[in-house]
C-alpha positions in Angstrom: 47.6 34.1 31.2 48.0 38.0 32.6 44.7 39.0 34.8 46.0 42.7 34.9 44.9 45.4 32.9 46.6 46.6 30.0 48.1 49.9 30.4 45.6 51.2 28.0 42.7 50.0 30.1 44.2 51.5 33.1 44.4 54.5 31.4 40.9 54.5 30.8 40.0 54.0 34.1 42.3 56.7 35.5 40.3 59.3 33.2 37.0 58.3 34.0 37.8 58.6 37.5 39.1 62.2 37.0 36.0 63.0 35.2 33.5 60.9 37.5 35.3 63.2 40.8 33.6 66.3 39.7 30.6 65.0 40.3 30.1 64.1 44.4 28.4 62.2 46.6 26.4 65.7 47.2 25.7 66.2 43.4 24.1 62.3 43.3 22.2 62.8 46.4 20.5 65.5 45.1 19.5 63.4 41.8 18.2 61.2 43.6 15.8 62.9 45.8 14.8 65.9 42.9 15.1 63.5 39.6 16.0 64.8 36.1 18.7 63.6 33.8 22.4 63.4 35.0 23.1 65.6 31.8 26.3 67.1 33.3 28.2 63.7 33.0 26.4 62.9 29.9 28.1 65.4 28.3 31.6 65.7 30.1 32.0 62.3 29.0 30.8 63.1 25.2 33.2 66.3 25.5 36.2 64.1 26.0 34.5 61.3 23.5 34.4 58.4 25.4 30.5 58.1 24.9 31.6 55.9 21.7 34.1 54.3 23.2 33.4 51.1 21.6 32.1 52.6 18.3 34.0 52.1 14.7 36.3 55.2 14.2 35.2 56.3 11.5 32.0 57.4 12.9 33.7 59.0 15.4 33.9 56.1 18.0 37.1 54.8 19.9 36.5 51.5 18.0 37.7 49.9 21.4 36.3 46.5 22.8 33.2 45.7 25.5 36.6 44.6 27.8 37.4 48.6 27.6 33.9 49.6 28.3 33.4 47.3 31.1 36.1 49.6 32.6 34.9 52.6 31.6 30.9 51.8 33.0 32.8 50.0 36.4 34.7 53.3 37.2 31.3 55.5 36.5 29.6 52.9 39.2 32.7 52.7 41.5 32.8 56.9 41.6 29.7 56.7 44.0 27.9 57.6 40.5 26.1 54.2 41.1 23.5 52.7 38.2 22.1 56.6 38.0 25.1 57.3 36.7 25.8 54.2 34.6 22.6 54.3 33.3 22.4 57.5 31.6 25.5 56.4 29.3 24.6 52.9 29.2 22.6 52.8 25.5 25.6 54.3 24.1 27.7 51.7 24.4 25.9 48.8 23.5 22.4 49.8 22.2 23.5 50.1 18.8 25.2 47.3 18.1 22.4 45.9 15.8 23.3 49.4 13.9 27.3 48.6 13.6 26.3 44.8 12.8 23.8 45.6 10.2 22.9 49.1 9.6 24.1 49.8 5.9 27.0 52.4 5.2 24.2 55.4 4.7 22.9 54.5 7.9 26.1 53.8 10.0 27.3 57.4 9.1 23.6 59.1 9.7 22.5 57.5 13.0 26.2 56.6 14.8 27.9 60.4 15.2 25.6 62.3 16.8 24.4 59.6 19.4 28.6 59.7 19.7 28.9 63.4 20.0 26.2 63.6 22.5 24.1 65.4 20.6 21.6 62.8 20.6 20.3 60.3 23.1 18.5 57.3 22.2 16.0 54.7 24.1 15.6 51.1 23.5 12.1 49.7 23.7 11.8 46.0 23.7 9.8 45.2 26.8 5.9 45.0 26.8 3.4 44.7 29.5 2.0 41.3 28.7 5.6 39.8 26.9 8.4 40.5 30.0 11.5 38.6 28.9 9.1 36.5 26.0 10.2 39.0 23.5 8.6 36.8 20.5 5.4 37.5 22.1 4.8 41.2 21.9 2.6 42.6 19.8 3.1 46.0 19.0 2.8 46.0 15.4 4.2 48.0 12.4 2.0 48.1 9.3 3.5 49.1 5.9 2.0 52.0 4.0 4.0 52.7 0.8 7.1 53.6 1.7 7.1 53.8 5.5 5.6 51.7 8.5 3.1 52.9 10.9 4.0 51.9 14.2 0.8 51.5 17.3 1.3 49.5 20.7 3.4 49.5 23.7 6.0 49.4 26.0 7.3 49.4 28.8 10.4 49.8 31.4 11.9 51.9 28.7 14.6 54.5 30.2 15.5 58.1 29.4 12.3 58.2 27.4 11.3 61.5 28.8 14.8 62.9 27.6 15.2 60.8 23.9 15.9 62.1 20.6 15.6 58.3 18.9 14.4 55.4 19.8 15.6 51.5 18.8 12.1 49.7 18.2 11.7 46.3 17.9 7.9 45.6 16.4 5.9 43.1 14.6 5.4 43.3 11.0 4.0 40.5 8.7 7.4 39.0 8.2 8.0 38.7 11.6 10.2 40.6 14.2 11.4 43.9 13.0 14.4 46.3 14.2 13.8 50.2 13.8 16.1 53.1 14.8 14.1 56.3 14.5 12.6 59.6 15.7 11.1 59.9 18.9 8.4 61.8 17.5 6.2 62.6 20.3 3.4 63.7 18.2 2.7 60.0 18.0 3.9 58.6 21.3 3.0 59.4 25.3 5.5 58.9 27.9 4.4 57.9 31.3 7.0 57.6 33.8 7.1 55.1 36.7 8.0 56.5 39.7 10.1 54.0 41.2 12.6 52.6 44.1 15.6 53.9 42.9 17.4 55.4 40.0 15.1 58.7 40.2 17.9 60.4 37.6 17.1 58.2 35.0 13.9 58.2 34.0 11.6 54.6 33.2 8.5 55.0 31.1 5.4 53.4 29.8 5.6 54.3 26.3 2.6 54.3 24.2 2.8 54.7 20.6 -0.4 56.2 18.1 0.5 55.6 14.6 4.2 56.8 14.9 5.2 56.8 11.3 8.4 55.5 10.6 10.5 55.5 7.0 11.8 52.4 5.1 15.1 53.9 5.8 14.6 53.4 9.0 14.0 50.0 9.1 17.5 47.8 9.9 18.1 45.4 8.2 15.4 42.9 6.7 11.7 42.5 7.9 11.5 39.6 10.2 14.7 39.2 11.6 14.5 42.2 14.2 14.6 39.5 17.5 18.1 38.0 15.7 19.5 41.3 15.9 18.8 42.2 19.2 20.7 38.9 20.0 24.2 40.7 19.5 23.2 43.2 22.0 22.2 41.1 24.6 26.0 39.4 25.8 27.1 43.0 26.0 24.6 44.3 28.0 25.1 41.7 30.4 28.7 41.6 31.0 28.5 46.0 31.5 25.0 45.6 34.0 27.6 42.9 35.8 30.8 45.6 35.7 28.6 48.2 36.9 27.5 45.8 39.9 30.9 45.5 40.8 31.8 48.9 40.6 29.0 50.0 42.8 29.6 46.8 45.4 33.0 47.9 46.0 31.8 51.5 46.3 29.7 50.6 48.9 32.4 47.9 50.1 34.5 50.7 50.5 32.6 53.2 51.9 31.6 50.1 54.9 35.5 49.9 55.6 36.3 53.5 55.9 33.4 53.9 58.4 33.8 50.7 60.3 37.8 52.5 60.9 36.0 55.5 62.3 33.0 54.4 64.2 34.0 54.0 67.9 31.3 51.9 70.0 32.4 50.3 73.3 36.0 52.8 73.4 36.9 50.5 70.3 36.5 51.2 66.5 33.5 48.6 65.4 35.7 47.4 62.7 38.3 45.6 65.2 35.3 43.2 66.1 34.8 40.1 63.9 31.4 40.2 63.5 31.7 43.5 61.2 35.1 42.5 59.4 33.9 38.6 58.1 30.8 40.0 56.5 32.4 42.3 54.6 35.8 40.2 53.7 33.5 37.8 52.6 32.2 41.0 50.0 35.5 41.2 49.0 36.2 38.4 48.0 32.5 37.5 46.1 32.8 40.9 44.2 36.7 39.9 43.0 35.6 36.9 41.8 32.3 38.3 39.9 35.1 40.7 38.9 37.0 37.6 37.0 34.1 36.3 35.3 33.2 39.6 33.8 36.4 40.3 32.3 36.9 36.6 31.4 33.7 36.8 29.2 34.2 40.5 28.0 37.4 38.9 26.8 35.7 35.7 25.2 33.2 38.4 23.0 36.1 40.8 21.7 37.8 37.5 21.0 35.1 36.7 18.8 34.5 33.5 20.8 31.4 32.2 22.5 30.6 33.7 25.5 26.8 33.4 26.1 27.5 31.1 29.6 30.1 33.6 30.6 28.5 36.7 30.4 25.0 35.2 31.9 27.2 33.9 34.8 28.8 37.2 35.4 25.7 39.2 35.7 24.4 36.3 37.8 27.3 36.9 40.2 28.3 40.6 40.2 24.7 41.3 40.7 24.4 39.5 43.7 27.6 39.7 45.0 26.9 43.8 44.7 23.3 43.5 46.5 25.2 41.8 48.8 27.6 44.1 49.3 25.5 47.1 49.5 22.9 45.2 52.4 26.0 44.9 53.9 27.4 48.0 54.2 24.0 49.5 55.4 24.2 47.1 58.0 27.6 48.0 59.3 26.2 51.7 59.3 23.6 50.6 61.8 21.1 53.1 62.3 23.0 55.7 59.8 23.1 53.4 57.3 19.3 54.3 57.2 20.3 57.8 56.6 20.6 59.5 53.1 23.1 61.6 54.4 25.1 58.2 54.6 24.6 57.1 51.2 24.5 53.4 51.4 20.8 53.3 52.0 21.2 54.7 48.0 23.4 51.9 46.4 21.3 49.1 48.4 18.5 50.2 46.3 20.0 50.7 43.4 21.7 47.2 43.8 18.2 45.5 43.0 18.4 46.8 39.2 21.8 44.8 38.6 19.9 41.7 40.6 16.4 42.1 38.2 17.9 43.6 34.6 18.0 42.9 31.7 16.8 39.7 32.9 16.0 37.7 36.2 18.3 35.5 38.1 16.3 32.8 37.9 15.9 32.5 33.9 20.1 32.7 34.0 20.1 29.6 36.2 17.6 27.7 33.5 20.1 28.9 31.1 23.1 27.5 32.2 21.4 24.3 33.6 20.4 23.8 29.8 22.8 24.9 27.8 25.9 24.7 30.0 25.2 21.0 31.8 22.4 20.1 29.0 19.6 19.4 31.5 16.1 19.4 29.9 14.4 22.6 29.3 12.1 23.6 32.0 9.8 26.1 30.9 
């Protein structure tokens, strides 16, 4: 049993850092108060190719593991990059699975390079108004018309939407749930974005869509089995949203330390007084052990093993271990913590998007009370 990284993964981590330093804690302030697209990292990280980093090779990818890109998305977070960095890479790495899994070879080699190359970004649109996490509920519908679909309804929540080239659509058709990956063809679809708490660098929209037509081609996979596929993109996505806590918790962890060293209140730095050290020991060691069960269920899904509990479990824990983390460090601030010229006040809100996506702490409790200790189902 070896809990250190592999010289590979620490190599990993090391350029991502390098990368991640060009862009300060000045560069990410100013995202967050003017908005737009972190394109600048976007494409240093395509430049140097890691935006397929666990992509098949022969599409251009690194054909690495979700272990490697949990430590690829927790060094973005830890930089001081945060979830407004994370986020505008995120799709890349997991998104489009369903494509790897069960796009056909035509396909594969039309849809996987460029999104690789960064010379197309892509949007996943799932989430409706009146559905939430009830996926089999939604109702935006595609209707067959010879050979292509016609595609009318809603979504919502859906990132990068003002700044997409293709979209991964999951819609109803007679057969069921259907998978799409597609052009964003905004002929056919309005973008609304939601001006919200945090995050302003990456955009989340209301997306409306007016007869988008869509070709067969397009279509992955068979009619009806679009929810199914979206299934092997859902343990990823949790176990990066958890790495990404972490990283961002110990950003914030660290950032508390360094100024509790320098604050002097009383003729005495504030960080010799218990009161300020517990709390954020106590960080330590909740983020450390989120930390374990994130790589322990990255490992269980390159091992091809089950890992549904485990990667549940780690978001569960990294995110609150991270909000945790962040309130902390805020508090420690005192009255700068307040600040944006401090930064903290920045991570605490963008620790809430590891606590609420891609789904709620409360439905991972029912999950592992059902399927975990086999307790009756309770909704």
């Amino acid at each position: 049993m070896d809990f250190a990284l592999s010289q590979e993964q620490e190599q990993i981590r090391a350029a991502i850092a390098r990368i991640c330093a060009r862009f300060d804690d000045a560069y990410w302030l100013k995202q967050d108060q003017q908005g737009g697209f972190p394109t600048e990292l976007h494409q240093a990280l395509a430049k140097d190719g890691w935006l397929g980093i666990a992509m098949p090779e022969e599409y251009g990818g690194a054909g690495l593991g979700i272990t490697e890109a949990a430590v690829m998305m927790q060094a973005i977070a830890e930089s001081g990059a945060g979830f407004s960095g994370a986020s505008a890479v995120h799709m890349n790495i997991f998104g489009l699975n369903p494509v790897v899994v069960f796009g056909n070879q035509k396909q594969k080699q039309r849809m996987l390079p460029p999104l690789i190359a960064g010379k197309e970004r892509a949007c996943f649109a799932v989430t409706e108004p009146d559905s939430g996490l009830n996926t089999k509920s939604i109702k935006t519908e595609a209707v067959k018309k010879d050979n292509h679909y016609l595609i009318s309804g809603q979504k919502v929540w859906i990132s990068t939407a003002q700044v997409a080239e293709k979209i991964l659509l999951l819609a109803k058709t007679t057969a069921g749930l259907t998978l799409f990956y597609t052009d964003f063809d905004r002929r056919y679809i309005e973008v609304r974005e939601i001006e919200k708490m945090g995050r302003k660098a990456v955009d989340s929209n209301q997306v409306f869509f007016d007869g988008l037509p869509v070709p067969e081609e397009d279509r992955l996979g068979e009619e009806g089995k679009g929810f199914e596929y979206i299934l092997h993109g859902m343990n990823p996505e949790r176990i990066l949203i958890a790495a990404e806590s972490v990283g961002l918790g110990r950003c914030a962890l660290k950032r508390a330390a360094a100024y509790a060293k320098e604050r002097v209140v009383f003729n005495r730095p504030i960080g010799m007084n218990q009161g300020i050290q517990h709390p954020l020991a106590a960080n330590w060691m909740a983020l450390e052990a989120a930390n374990l069960m994130v790589f322990k269920a990255a490992w269980l899904y390159d091992s091809g093993k089950p890992s549904g509990a485990e990667a549940n479990a780690a978001k569960y824990l990294a995110g609150e271990a991270s909000f945790d983390a962040c309130q902390q460090a805020v508090m420690t601030h005192g009255g700068f913590g307040y600040a944006k010229e401090y930064h903290v006040e920045r991570y605490l809100r963008e620790a809430l998007i590891g606590r609420i996506a891609p789904v709620s702490p409360q439905l991972i409790l029912c999950f592992i009370a059902e399927r975990v200790l086999g307790l009756p189902k309770s909704y």
